[in-house]
C-alpha positions in Angstrom: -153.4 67.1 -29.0 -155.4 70.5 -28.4 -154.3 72.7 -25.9 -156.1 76.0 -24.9 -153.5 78.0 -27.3 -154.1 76.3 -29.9 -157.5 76.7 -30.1 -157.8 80.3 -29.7 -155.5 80.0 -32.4 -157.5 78.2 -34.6 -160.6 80.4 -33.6 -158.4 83.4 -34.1 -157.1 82.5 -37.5 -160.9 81.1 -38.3 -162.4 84.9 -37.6 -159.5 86.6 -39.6 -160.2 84.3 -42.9 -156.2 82.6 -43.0 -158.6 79.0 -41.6 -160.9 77.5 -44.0 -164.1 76.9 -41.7 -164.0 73.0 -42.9 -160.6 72.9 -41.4 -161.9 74.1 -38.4 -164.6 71.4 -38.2 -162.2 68.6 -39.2 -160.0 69.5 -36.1 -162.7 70.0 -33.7 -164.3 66.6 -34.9 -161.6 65.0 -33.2 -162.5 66.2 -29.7 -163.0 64.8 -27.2 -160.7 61.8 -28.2 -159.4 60.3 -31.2 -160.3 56.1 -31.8 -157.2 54.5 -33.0 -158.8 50.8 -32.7 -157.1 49.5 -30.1 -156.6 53.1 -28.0 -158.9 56.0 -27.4 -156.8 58.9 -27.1 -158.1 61.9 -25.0 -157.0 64.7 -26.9 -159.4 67.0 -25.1 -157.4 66.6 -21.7 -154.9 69.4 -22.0 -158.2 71.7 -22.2 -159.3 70.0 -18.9 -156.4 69.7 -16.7 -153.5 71.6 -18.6 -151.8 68.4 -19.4 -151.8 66.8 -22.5 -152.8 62.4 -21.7 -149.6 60.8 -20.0 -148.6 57.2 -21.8 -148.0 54.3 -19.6 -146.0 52.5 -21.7 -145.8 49.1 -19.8 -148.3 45.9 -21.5 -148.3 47.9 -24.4 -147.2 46.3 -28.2 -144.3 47.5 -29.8 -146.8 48.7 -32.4 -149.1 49.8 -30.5 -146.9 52.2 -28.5 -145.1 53.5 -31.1 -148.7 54.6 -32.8 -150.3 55.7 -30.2 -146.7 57.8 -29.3 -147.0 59.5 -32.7 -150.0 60.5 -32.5 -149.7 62.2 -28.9 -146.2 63.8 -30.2 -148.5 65.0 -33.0 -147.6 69.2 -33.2 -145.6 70.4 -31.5 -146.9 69.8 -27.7 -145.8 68.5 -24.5 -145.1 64.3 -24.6 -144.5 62.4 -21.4 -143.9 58.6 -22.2 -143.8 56.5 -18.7 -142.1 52.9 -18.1 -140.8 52.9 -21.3 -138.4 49.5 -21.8 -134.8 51.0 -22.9 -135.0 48.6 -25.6 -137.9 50.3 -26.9 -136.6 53.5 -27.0 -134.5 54.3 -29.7 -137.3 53.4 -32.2 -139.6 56.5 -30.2 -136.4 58.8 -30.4 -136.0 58.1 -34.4 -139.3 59.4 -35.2 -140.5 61.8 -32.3 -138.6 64.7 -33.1 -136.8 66.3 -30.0 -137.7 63.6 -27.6 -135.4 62.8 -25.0 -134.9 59.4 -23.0 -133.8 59.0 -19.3 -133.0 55.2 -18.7 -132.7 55.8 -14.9 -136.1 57.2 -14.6 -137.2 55.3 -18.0 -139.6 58.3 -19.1 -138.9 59.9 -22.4 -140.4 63.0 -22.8 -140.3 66.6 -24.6 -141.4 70.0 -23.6 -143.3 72.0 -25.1 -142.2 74.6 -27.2 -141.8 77.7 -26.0 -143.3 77.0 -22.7 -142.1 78.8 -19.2 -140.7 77.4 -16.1 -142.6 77.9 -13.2 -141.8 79.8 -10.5 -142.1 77.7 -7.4 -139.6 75.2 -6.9 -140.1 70.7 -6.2 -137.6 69.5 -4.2 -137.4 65.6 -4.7 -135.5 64.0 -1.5 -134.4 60.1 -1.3 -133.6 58.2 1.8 -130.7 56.2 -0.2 -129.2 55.4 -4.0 -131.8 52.6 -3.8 -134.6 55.0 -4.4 -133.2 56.5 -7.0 -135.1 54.8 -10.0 -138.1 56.2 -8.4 -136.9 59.4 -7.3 -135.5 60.3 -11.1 -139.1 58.8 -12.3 -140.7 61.6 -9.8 -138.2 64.5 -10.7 -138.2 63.7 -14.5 -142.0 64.0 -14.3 -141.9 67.3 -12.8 -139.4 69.2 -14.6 -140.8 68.0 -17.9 -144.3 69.3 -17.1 -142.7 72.6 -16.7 -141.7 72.8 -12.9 -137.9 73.9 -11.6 -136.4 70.9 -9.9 -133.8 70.4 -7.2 -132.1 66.7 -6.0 -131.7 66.0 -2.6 -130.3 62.6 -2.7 -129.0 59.9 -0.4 -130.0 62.0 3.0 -131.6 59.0 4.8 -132.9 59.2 8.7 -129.2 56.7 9.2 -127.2 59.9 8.8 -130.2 63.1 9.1 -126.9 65.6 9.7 -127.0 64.8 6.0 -130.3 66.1 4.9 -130.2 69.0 7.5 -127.3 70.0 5.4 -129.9 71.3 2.6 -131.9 73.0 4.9 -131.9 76.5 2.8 -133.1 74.4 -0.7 -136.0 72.5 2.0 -137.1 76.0 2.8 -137.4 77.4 -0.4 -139.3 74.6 -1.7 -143.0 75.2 -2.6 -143.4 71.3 -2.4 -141.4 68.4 -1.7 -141.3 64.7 -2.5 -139.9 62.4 -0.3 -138.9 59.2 -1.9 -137.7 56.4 0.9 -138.2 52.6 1.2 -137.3 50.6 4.6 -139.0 51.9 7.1 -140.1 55.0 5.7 -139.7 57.7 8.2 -137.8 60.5 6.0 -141.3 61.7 5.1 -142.1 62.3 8.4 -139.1 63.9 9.5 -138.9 66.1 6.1 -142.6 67.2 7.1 -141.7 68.5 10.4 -139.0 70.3 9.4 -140.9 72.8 6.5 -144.3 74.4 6.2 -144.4 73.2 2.5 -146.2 70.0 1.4 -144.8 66.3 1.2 -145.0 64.0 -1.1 -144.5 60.8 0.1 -143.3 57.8 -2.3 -142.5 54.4 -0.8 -140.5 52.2 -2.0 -139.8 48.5 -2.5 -136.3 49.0 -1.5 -135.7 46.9 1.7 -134.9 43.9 3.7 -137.9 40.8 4.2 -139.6 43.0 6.8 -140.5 45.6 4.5 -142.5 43.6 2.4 -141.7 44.8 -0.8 -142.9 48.5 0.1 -145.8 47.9 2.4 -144.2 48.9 5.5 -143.3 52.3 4.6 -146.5 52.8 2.7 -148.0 52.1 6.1 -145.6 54.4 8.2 -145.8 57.1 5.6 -150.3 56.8 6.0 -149.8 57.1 9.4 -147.1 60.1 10.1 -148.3 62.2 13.0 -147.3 65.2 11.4 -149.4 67.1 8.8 -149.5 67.9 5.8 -148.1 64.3 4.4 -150.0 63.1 1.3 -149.0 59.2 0.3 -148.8 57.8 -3.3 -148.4 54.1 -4.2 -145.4 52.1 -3.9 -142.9 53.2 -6.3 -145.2 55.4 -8.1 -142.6 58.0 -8.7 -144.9 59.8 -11.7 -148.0 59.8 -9.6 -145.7 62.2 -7.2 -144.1 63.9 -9.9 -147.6 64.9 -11.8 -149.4 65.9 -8.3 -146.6 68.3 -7.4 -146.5 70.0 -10.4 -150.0 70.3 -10.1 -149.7 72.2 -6.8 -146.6 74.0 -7.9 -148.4 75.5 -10.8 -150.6 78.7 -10.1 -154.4 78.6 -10.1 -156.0 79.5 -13.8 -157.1 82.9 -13.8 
């Protein structure tokens, strides 16, 4: 994949003679995506948005993910694998060096090298353990794109004493996700608590009533307080990726 670095890099080394100029071309033939036959990776998207292309790893072949893995994991940048099956992942771990795998959020994923933290802080609440596939999905997403990450777990609107016991780590936040299925009103209460951002996640977690997640989706989308943004149901990465998106400062 070609970040910004590397290609001033590559420009860089081209100008001071140690890059042959057909070495150049050969790399920058590649852009803006690279056609494996069955995928068409964008390896012109960390220029674009800063992130390197984020693999969903669900409906994919065995094969097929492990190739198009590879390739992404190709030097020595960021690699954020989503959904991956735990029975999948110890072929990815053998032959992406210094991937990691969390089973609870099933993302495997490495940093890139060399790469700072950022400054302002995600805060990732949950309503209850339930949520905590999600919630790991969302925090895992954040801190491997480069963002500081703090857990605020289990701290429901059924005991709120409980999440008004973080109250210092709430304010400090730059942004927050809120992950919470039932009836979905921790966003709400989160948001008007703090002048920082929410992220709300629902959930499917919850009784018949809840219909697999649609109920908080629809509380969430209709908070009366501001400042709420709503992803899809369980969509833990979608949360994860847009905070770390307003957590990171503007390109100068």
């Amino acid at each position: 994949m070609v970040t910004e670095q590397r290609l001033r890099r590559w420009l860089h080394d081209a100008r001071r003679g140690r890059r042959p100029a057909a070495a150049l071309l050969d790399d920058l033939a590649r852009l803006p995506f690279e056609n494996l036959g069955f995928a068409r990776l964008d390896t012109h998207r960390a220029l674009r948005r800063g992130h390197p292309e984020v693999v969903l790893c669900e409906g994919k072949t065995p094969a097929h993910l492990l190739a198009i893995a590879q390739r992404v994991a190709h030097g020595r940048g960021p690699v954020l694998l989503t959904r991956l099956d735990p029975a999948l992942a110890p072929a990815l771990l053998r032959r992406i060096p210094h991937l990691r795998y969390v089973p609870l959020a099933r993302i495997a994923y490495r940093r890139a090298r060399h790469s700072p933290r950022l400054a302002g802080l995600v805060a990732v609440v949950s309503g209850g353990t339930s949520d905590l596939a999600v919630a790991e999905e969302a925090a895992v997403t954040a801190a491997a794109l480069g963002s500081r990450v703090a857990r605020l777990y289990d701290v429901g609107v059924a005991g709120v004493h409980r999440l008004l016991h973080e109250w210092k780590t709430l304010r400090a936040a730059r942004v927050v996700i809120v992950v919470a299925g039932m009836e979905g009103a921790l966003a709400s209460v989160v948001a008007g608590l703090i002048r920082a951002p929410v992220i709300a996640v629902p959930t499917s977690v919850g009784y018949g009533a809840s219909f697999q997640g649609i109920a908080p989706l629809l509380a969430m989308m209709n908070s009366c307080v501001p400042g709420v943004a709503v992803v899809n149901i369980d969509n833990g990465f979608g949360a994860g990726y847009l905070a770390q998106v307003i957590n990171r400062p503007p390109r100068r």
